[in-house]
N, C-alpha and C positions, 0 to 999 in steps of 0.2 A: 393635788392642788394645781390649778392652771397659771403656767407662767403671765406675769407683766401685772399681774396683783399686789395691791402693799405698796409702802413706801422704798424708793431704795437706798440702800444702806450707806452710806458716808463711807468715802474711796481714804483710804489711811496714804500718805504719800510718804511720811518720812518723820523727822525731827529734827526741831531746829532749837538754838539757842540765844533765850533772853538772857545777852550778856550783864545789863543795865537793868532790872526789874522795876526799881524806881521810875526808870524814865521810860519803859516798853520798847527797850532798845534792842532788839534782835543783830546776830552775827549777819552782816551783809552776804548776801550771792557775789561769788568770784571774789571774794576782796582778798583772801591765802595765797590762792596759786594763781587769780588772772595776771597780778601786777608783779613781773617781776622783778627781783632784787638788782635796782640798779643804785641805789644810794650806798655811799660807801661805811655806814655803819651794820650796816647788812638784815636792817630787822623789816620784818614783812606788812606789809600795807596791811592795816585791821580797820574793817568800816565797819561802820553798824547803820541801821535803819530803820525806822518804827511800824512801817509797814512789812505788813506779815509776806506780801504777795513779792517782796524784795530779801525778804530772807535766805540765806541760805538754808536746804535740806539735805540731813545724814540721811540714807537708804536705812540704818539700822540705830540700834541705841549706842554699839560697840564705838562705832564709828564717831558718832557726838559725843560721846566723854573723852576719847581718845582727842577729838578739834580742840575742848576745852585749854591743851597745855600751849597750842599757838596763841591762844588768847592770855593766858596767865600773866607772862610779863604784862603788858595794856594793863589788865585790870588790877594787878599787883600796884603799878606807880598810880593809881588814882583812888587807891584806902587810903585813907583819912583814919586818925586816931586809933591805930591799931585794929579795927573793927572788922571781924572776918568779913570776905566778899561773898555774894551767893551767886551763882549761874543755876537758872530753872533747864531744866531740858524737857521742853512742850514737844509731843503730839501735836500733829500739825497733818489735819484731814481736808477733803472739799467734801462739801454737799452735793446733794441733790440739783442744787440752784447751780451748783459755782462757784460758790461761797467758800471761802477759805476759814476756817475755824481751827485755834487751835489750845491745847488741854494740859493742864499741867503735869509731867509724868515724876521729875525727881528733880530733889534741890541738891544743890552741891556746895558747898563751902569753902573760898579758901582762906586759910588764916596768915598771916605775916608775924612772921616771930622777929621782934629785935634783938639785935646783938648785945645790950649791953644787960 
């Protein structure tokens, strides 16, 4: 078959994380390690973004669930009513176009147990 026929295939770059699914709130680019820790409570700058093309990208899936635990405290103090949190970890490819497109690959949950 002759090369440069056919559509071509959607370039896979990475995965990112919908910390906020509700609100299409993805893990911001740089916001872990650009900023660093200069406040004296010592906790890491956590941004988020709703655009895809500001997200942050893991090379692998290992990589994104292991990002999920800098985010846990963040998303720990903003459950409401005991309610487990979910983080999506999307696929996250460009198109043909340029087009950034991305897919939902596994949810995750976390739960807040109280003390009493």
């Amino acid at each position: 078959m002759a090369k440069g026929f056919g559509a071509k295939a959607d370039e896979q770059l990475g995965y990112a994380l919908l910390l906020l699914p509700e609100a299409k709130a993805y893990a911001a680019r740089l916001s872990i390690d650009y900023f660093p820790k200069h406040d004296s409570d010592g906790e890491e700058f956590i941004g988020m973004t709703s655009l895809l093309q500001e997200a942050q990208i893991w090379k692998n899936l290992k990589e994104a669930k292991k990002a999920i635990d800098k985010y846990a405290d963040f998303l720990i103090s903003e459950a409401e009513n005991d309610l487990p949190i979910r983080v999506v970890i999307r696929r996250v490819k460009r198109r043909s176009n340029g087009e950034l497109v991305d897919e939902p690959v596994e949810s995750i949950f976390l739960v807040v147990q109280s003390d009493t």
